[in-house]
Residue frames as qw, qx, qy, qz and C-alpha x, y, z in Angstrom:
[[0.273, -0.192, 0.862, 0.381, 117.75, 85.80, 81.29],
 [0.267, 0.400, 0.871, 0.104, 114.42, 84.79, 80.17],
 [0.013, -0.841, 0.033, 0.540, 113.54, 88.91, 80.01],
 [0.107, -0.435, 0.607, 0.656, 116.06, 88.66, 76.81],
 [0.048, 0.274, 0.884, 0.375, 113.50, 85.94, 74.45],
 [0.057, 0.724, 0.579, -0.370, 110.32, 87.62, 76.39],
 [0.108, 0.687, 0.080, -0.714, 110.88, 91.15, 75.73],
 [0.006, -0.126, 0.744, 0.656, 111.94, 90.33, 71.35],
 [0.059, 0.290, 0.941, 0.163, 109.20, 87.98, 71.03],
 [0.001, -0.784, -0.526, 0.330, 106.15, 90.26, 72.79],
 [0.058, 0.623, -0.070, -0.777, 107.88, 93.59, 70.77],
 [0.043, 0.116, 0.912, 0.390, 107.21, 91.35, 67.48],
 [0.074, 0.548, 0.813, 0.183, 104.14, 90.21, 68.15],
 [0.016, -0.776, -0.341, 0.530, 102.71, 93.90, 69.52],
 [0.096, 0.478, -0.378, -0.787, 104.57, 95.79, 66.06],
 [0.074, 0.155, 0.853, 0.493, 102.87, 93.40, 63.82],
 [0.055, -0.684, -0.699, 0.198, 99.31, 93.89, 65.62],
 [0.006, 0.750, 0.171, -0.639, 99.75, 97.42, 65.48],
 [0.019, 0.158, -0.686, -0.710, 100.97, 97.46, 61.54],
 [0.081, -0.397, -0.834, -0.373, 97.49, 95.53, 60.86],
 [0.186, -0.697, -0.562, 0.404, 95.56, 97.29, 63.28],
 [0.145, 0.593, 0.127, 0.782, 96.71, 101.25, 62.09],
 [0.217, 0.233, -0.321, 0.892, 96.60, 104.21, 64.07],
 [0.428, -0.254, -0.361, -0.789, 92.64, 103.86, 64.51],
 [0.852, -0.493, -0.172, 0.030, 92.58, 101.06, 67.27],
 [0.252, 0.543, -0.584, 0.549, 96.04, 102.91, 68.75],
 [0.348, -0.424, 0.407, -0.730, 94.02, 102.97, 71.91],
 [0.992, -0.123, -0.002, 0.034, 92.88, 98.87, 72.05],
 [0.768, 0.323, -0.440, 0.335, 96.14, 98.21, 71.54],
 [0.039, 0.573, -0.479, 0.664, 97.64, 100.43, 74.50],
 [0.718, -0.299, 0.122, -0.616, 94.94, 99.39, 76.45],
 [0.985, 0.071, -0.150, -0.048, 96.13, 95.36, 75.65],
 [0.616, 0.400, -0.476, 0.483, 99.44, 96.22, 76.28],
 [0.434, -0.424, 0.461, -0.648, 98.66, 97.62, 80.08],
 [0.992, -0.025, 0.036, -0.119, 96.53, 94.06, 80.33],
 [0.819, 0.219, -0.448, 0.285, 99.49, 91.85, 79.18],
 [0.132, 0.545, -0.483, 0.672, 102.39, 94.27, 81.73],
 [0.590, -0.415, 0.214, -0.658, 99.38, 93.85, 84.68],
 [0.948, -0.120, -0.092, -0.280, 99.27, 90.71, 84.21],
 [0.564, 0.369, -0.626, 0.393, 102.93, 89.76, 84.20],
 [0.211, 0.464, -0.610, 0.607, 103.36, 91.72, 87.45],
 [0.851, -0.283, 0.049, -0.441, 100.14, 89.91, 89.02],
 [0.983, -0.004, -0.120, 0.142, 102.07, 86.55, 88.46],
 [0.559, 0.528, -0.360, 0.528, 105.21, 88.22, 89.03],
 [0.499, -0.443, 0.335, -0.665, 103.52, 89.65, 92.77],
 [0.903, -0.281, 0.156, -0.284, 102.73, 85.63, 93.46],
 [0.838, 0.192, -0.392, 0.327, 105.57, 84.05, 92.43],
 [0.293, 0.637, -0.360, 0.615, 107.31, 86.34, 95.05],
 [0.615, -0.375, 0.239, -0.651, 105.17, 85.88, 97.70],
 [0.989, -0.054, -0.119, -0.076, 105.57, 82.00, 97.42],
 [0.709, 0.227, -0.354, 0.566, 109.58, 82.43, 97.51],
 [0.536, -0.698, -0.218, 0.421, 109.25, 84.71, 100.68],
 [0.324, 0.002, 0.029, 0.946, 111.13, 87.92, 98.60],
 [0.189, 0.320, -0.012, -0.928, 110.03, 91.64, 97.80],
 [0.490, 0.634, 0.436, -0.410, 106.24, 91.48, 96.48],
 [0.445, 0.861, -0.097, -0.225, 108.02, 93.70, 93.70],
 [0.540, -0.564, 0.560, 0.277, 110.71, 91.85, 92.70],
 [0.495, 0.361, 0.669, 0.421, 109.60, 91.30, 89.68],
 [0.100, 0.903, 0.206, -0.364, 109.04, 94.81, 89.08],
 [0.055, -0.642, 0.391, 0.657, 112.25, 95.74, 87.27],
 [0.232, -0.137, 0.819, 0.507, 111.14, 93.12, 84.60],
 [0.221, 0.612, 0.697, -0.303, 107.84, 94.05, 84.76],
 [0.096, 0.835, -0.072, -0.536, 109.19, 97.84, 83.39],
 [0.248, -0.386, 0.748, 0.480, 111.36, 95.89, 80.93],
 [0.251, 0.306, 0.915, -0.081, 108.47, 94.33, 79.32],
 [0.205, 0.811, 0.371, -0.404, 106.49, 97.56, 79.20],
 [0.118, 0.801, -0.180, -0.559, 108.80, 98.91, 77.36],
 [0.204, -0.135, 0.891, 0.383, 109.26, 96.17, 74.70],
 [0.221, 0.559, 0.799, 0.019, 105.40, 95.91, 74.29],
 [0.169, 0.889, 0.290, -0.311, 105.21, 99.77, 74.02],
 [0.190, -0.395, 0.662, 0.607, 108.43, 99.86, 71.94],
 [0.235, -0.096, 0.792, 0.555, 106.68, 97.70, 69.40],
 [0.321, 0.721, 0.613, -0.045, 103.21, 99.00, 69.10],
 [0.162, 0.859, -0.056, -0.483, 104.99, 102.56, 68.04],
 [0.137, -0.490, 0.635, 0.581, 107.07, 100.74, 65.63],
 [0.294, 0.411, 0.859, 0.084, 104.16, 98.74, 64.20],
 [0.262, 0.875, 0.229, -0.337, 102.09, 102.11, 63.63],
 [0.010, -0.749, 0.396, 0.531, 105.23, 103.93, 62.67],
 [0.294, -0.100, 0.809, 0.500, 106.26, 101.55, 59.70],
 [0.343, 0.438, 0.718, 0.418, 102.81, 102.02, 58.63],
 [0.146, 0.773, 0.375, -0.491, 102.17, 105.29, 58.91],
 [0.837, -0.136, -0.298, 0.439, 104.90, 105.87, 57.91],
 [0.230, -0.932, -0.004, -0.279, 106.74, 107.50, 60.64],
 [0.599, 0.581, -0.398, 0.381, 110.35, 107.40, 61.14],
 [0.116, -0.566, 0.491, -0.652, 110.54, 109.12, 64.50],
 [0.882, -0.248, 0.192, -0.352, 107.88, 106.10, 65.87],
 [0.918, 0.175, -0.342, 0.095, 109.84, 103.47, 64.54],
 [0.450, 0.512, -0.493, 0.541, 113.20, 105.06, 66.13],
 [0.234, -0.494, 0.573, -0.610, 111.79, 105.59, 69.30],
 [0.932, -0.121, -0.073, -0.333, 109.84, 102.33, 69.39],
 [0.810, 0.276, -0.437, 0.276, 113.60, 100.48, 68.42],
 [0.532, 0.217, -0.675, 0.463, 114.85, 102.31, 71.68],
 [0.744, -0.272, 0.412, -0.451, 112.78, 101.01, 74.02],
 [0.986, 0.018, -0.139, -0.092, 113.35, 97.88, 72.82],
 [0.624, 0.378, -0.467, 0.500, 117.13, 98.22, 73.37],
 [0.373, -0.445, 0.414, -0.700, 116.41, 99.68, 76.82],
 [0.940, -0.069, -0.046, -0.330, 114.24, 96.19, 77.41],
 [0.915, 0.184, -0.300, 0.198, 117.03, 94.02, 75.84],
 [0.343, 0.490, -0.406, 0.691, 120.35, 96.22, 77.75],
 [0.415, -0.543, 0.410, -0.604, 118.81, 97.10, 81.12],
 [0.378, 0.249, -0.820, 0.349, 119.58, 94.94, 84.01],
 [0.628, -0.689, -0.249, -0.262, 116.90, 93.61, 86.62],
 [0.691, -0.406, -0.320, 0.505, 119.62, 93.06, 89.71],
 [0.420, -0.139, -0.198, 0.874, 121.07, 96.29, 89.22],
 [0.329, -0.549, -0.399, -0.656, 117.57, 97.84, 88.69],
 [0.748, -0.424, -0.507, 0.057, 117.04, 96.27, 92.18],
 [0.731, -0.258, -0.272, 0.570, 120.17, 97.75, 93.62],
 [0.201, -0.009, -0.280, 0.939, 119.77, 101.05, 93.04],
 [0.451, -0.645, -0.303, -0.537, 115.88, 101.55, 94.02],
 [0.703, -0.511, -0.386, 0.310, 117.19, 100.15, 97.05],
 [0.467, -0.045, -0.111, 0.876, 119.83, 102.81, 97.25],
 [0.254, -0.389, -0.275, -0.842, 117.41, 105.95, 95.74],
 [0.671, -0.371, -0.514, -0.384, 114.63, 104.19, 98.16],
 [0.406, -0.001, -0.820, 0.403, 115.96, 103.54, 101.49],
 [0.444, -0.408, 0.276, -0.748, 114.39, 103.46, 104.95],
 [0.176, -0.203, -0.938, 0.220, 112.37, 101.03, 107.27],
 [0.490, -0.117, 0.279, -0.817, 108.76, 102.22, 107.16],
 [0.007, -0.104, -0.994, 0.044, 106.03, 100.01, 107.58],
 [0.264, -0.160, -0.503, -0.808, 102.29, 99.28, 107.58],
 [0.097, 0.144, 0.810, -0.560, 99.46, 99.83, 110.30],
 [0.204, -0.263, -0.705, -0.627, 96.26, 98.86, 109.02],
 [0.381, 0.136, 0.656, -0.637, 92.91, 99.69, 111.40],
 [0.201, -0.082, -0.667, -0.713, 89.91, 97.74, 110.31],
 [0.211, 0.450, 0.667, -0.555, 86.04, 97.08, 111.70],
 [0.145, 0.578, 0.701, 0.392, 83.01, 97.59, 110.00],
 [0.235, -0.647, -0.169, -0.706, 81.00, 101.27, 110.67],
 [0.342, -0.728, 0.115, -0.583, 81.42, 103.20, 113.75],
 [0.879, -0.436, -0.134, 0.138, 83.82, 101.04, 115.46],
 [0.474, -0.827, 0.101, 0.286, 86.14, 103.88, 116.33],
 [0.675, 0.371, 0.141, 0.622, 88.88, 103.61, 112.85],
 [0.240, 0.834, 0.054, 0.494, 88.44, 107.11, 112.48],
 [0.222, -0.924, 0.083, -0.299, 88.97, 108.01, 116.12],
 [0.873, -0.389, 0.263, 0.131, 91.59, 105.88, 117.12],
 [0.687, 0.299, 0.218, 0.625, 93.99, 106.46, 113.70],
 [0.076, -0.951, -0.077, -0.291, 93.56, 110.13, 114.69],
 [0.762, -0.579, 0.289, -0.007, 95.39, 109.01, 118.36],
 [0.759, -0.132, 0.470, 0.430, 97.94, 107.07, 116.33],
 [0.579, 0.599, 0.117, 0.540, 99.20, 109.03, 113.92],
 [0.226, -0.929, 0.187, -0.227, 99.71, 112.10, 116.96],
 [0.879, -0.436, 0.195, 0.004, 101.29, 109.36, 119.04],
 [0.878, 0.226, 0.300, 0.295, 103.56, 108.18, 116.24],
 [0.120, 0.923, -0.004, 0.367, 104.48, 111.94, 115.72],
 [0.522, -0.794, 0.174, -0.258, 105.59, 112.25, 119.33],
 [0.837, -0.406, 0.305, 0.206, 107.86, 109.57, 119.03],
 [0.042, -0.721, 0.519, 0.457, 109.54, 111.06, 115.88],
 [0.441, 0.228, 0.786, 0.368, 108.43, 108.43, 113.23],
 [0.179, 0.091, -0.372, -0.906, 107.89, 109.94, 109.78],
 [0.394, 0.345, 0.819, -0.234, 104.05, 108.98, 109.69],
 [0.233, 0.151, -0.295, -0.914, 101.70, 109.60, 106.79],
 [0.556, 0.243, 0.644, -0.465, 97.87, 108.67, 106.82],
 [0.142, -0.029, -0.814, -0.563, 95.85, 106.68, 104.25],
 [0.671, 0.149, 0.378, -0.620, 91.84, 106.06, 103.71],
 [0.207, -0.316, 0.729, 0.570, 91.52, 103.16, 101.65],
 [0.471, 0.563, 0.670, -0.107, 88.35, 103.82, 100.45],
 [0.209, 0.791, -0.205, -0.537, 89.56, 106.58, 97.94],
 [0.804, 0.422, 0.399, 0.123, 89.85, 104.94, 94.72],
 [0.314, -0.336, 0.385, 0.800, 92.61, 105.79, 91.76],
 [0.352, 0.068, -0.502, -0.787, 89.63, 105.37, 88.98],
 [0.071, -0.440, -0.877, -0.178, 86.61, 103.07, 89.88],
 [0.113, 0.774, 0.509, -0.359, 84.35, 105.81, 91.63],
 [0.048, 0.351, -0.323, -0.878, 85.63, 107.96, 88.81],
 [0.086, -0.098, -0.901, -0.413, 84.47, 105.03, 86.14],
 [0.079, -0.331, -0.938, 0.060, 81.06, 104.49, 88.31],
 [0.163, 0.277, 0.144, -0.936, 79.73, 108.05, 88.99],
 [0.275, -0.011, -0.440, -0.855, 77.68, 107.97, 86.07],
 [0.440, -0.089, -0.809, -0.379, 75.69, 105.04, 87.39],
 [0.273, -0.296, -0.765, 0.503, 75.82, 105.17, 90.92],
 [0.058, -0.656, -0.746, -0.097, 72.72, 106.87, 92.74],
 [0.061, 0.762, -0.043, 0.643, 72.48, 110.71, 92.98],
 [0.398, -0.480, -0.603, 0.498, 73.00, 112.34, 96.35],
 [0.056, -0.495, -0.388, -0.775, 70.20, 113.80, 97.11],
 [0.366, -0.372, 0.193, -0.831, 70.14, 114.20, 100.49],
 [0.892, -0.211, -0.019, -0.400, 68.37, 111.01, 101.31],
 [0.347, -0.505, 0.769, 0.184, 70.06, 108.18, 102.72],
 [0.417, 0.304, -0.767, -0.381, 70.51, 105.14, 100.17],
 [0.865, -0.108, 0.379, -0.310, 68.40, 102.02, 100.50],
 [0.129, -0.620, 0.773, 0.046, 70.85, 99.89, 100.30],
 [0.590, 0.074, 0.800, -0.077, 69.12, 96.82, 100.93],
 [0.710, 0.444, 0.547, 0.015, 66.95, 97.18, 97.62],
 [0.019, -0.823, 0.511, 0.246, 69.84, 99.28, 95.83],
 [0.059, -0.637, 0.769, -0.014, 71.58, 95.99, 95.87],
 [0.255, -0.118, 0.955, -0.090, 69.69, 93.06, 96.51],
 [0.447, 0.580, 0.649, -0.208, 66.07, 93.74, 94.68],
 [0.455, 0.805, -0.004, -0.382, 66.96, 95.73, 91.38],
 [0.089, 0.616, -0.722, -0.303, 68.46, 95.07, 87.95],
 [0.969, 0.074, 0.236, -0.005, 68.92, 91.77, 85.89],
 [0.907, -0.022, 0.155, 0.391, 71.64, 90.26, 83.90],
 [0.412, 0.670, -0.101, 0.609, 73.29, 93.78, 83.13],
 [0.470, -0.770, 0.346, -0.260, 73.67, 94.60, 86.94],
 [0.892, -0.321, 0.237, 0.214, 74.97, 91.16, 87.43],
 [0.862, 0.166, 0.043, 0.477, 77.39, 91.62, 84.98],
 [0.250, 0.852, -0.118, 0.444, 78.31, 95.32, 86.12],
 [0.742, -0.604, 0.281, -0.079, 79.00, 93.89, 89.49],
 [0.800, -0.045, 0.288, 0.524, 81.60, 91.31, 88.22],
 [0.631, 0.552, 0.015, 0.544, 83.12, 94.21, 86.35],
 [0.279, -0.856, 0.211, -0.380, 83.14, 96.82, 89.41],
 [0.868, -0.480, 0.127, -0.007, 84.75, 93.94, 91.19],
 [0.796, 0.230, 0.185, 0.529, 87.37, 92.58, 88.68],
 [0.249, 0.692, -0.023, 0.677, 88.32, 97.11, 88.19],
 [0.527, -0.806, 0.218, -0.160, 88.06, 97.54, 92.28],
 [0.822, -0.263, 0.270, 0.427, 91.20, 94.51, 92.92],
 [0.613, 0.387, 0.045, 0.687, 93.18, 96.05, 89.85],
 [0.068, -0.814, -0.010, -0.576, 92.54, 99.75, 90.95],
 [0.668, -0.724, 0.173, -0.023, 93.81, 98.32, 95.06],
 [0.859, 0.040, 0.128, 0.494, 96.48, 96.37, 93.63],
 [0.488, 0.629, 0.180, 0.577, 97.72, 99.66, 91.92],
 [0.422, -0.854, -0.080, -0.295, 96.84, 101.85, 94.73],
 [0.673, -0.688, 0.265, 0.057, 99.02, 100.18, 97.22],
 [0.815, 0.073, 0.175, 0.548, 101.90, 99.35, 94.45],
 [0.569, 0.344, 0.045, 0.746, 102.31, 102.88, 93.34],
 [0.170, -0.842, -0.060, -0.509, 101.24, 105.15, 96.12],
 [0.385, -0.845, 0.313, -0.200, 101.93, 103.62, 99.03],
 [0.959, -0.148, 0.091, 0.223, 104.35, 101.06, 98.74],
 [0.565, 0.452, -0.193, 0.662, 107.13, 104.00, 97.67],
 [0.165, -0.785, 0.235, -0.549, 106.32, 105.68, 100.65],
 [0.951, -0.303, 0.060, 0.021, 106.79, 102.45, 102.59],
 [0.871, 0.224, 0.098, 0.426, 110.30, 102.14, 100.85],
 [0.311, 0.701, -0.111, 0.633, 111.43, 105.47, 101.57],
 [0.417, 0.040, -0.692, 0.588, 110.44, 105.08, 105.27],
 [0.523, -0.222, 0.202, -0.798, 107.36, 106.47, 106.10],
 [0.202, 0.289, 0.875, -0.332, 104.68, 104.48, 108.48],
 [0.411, -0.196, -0.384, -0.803, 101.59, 104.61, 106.64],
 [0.181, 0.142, 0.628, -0.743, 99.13, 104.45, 108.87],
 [0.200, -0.192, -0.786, -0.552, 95.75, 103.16, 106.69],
 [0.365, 0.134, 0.572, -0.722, 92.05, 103.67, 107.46],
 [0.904, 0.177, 0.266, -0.285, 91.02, 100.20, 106.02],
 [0.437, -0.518, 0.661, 0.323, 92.38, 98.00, 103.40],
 [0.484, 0.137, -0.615, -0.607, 92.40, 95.95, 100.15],
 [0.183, -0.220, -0.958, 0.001, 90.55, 93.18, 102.17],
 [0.110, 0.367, 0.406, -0.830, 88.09, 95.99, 103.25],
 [0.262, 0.238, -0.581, -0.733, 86.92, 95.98, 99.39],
 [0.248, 0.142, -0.944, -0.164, 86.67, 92.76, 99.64],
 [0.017, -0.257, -0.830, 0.494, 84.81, 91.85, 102.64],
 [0.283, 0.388, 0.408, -0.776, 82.21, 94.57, 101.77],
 [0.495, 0.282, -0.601, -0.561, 81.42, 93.19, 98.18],
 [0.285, 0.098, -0.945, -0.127, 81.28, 90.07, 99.28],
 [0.052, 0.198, 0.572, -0.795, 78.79, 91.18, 102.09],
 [0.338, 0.417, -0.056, -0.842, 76.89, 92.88, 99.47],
 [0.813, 0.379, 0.370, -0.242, 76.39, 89.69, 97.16],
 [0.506, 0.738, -0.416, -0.163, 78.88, 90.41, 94.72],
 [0.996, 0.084, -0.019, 0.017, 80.39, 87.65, 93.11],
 [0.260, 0.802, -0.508, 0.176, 84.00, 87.78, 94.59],
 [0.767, -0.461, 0.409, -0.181, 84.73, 84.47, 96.35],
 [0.851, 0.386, 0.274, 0.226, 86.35, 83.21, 93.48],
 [0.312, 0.805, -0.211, 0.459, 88.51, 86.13, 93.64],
 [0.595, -0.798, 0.090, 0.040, 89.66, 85.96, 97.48],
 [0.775, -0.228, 0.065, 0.586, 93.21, 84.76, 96.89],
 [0.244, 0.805, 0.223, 0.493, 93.40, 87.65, 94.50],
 [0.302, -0.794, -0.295, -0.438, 92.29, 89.66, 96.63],
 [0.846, -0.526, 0.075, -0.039, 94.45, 88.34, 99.61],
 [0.815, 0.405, -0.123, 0.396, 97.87, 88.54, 97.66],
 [0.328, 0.421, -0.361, 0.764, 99.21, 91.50, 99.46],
 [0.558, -0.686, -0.389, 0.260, 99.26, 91.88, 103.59],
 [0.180, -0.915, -0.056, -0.357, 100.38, 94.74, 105.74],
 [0.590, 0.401, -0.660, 0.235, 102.38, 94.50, 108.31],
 [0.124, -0.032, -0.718, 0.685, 100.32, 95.00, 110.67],
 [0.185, -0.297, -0.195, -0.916, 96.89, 95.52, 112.02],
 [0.064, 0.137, 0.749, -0.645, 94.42, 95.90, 114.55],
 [0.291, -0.248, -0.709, -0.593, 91.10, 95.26, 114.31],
 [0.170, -0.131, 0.480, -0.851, 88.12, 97.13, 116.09],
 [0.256, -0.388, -0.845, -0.266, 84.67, 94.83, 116.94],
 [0.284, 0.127, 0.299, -0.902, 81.74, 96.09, 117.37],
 [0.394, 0.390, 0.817, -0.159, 78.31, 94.13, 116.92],
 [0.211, 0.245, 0.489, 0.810, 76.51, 94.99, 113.56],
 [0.148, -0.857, -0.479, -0.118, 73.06, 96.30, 115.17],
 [0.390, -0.733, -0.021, 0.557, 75.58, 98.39, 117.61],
 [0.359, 0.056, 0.518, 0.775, 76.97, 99.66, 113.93],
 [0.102, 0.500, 0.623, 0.593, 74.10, 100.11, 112.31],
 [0.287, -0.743, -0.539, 0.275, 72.82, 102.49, 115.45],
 [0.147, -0.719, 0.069, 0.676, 75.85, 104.77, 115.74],
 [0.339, -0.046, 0.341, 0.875, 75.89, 105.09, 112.28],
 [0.074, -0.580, -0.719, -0.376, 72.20, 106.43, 112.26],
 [0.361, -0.771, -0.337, 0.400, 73.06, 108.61, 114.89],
 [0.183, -0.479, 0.273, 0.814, 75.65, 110.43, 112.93],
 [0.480, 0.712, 0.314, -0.405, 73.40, 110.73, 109.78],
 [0.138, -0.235, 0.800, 0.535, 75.54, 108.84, 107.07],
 [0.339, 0.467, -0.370, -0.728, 74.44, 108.75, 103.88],
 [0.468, 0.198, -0.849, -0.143, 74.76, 105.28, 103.02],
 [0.527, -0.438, 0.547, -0.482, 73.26, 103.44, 105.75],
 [0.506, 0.280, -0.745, -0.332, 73.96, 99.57, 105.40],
 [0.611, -0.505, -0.241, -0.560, 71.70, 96.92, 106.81],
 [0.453, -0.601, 0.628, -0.198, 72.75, 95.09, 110.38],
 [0.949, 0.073, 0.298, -0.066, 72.62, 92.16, 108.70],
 [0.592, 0.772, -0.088, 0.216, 75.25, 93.44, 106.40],
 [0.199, -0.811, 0.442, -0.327, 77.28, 95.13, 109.04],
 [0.804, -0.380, 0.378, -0.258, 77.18, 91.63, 110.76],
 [0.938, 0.012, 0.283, 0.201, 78.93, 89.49, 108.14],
 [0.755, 0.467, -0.192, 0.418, 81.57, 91.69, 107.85],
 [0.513, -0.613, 0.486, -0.353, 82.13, 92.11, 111.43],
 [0.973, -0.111, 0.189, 0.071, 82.21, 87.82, 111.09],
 [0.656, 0.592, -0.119, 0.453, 85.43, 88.54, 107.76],
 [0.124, 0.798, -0.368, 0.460, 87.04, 90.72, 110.10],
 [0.778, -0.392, 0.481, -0.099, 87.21, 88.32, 112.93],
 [0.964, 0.175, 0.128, 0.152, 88.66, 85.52, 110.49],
 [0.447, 0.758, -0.249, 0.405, 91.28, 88.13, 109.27],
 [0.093, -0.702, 0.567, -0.419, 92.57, 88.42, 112.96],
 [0.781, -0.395, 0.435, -0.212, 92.65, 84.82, 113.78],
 [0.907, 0.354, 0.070, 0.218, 94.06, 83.68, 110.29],
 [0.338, 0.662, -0.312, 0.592, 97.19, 86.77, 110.84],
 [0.578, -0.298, -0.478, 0.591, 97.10, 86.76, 114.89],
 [0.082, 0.558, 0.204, 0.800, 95.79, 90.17, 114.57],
 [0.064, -0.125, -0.641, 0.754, 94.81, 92.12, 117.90],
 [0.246, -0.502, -0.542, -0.627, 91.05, 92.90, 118.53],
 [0.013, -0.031, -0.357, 0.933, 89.56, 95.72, 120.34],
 [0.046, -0.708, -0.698, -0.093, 85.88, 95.51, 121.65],
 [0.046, 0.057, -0.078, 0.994, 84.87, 99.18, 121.25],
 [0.386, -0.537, -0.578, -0.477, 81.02, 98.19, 122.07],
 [0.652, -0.641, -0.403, 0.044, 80.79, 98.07, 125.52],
 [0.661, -0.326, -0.224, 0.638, 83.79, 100.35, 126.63],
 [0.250, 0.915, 0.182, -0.259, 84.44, 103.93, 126.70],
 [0.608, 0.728, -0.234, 0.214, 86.84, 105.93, 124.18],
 [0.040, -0.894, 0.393, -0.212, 89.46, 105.84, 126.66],
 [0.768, -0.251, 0.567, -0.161, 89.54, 102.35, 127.51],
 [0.871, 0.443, 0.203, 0.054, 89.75, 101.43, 124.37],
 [0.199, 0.964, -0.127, 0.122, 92.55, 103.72, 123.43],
 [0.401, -0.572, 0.709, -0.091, 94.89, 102.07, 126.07],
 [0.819, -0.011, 0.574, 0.001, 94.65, 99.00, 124.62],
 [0.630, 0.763, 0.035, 0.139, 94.76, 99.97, 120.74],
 [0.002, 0.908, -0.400, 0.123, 97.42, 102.58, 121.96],
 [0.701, -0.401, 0.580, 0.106, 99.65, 98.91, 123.16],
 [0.816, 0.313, 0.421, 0.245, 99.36, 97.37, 119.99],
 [0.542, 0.818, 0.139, 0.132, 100.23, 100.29, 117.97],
 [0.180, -0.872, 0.448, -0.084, 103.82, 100.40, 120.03],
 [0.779, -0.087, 0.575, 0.235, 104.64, 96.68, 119.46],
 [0.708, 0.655, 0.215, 0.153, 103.78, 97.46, 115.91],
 [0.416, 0.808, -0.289, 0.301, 106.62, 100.41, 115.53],
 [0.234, -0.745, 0.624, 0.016, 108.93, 98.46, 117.96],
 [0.797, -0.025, 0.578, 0.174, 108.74, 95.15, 115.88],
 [0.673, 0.491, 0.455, 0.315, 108.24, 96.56, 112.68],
 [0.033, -0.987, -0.153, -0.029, 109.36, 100.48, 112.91],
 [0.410, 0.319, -0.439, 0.734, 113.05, 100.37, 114.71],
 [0.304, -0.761, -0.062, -0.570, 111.62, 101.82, 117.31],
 [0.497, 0.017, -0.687, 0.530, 113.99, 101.50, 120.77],
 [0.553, -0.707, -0.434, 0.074, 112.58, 100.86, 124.46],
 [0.035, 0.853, -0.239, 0.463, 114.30, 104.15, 126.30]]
């Protein structure tokens, strides 16, 4: 309903901006019109989440939108270029906006979309056994004939694209981290931090809306090695100014996840043993060993001590949770 005044009003105001603006700031403009869409479907992602529906339920008006705001920056250019074909295709998108239906948008992604997959998240700080334990679960999960597909979420869609230029060569040495981070730079570091921060949450938010949340919706287990609160936790570790961002940051959950502890000195050993690059300090390691505890006492989250046991002990235990998970959240039936 409200989708009908929204989309007119916003294809206005974007064709006028672009008429004054010309063909020379095309790219601010696009660029403002992604902002405005992002933002809807931020507020459109919390309003859901407070009424207990689909995260994305606001998605089909999210697309409606887009195409009203990108409808009217091509008819703004076009009118002044002038270009006929911009104007025509700007006007339909805007009919598309005004004619298309969110409920029955809804009804057939469901249909196109079906399945029951879900989401096992493993988290812990360095060398507390993610890698080898999501290895174990993802065979396991095989064996029982769930579609499974794995995830790292430290792979990025664009910030380590964006950051290369700045970040420190590898050369072979490991990174000193500590004065990397905590002893270099003035008010232009601080303020690249708050921008690496504010472009990491959009770039997770995005991540897990358009990569894996269709594979969720089609029925695959994704199976994740970390998360968007993994971002989080390790910025916030690091000094970066994101506490003011947690709810953010904290908007979308999993549906699961298990969480491996391991003391930060006992971190900061084995990861010196395997000769990682990066090597972050135990003091570091340690308050986000504390974040990951809070995560599994604020969700009920299981936690595996992988200090003091061997891989096989541990394994049984992980290996329990990760069968509750795909018989609460999977279908999965007790033979």
């Amino acid at each position: 309903m409200w989708m009908k005044i929204i989309a007119p009003v916003s294809f206005i105001v974007f064709a006028a901006a672009a008429y004054m603006a010309g063909i020379e700031k095309l790219s601010l403009w696009l660029m403002l019109s992604i902002i405005v869409v992002a933002g809807y479907l931020a507020w459109g992602v919390r309003k859901s989440l407070r009424l207990g529906v689909h995260p994305l339920n606001e998605a089909p008006n999210t697309l409606r939108l887009f195409a009203a705001v990108f409808g009217g920056t091509l008819t703004g250019i076009g009118a002044r270029e002038p270009s006929p074909c911009s104007i025509a295709v700007g006007l339909a998108l805007l009919a598309l906006a005004l004619l298309l239906n969110d409920e029955d948008m809804r009804y057939w992604y469901r249909r196109m979309l079906p399945g029951r997959g879900f989401m096992l998240v493993l988290l812990g700080i360095d060398g507390s056994g993610k890698t080898t334990h999501m290895r174990r679960i993802l065979e396991l999960y095989r064996k029982l004939g769930l579609r499974v597909v794995e995830h790292h979420y430290h792979v990025y869609l664009f910030v380590d694209k964006l950051s290369r230029a700045s970040a420190p060569g590898r050369t072979g040495k490991p990174l000193d981290v500590r004065r990397y981070y905590f002893h270099s730079g003035g008010s232009v570091r601080r303020i690249l931090r708050i921008v690496r921060a504010l472009l990491s949450l959009l770039d997770n938010i995005l991540l897990y809306l358009f990569v894996i949340k269709p594979k969720l919706m089609r029925g695959s287990v994704v199976v994740s090695h970390r998360f968007i609160w993994s971002t989080y936790i390790k910025y916030k570790a690091l000094g970066y100014p994101v506490k003011g961002l947690e709810k953010l940051w904290f908007l979308l959950r999993p549906h699961y996840a298990i969480i491996f502890d391991i003391p930060g000195i006992v971190s900061y050993e084995r990861v010196l043993r395997r000769g990682e690059h990066i090597r972050y300090p135990p003091w570091v390691l340690e308050e986000e060993r504390i974040d990951y505890l809070r995560i599994a006492r604020r969700y009920g989250y299981p936690v595996v001590d992988t200090s003091s046991r061997s891989v096989e002990e541990s394994w049984r235990e992980a290996r329990r949770y990760a069968l509750l998970a795909a018989l609460k959240y999977g279908g999965l039936r007790v033979q």
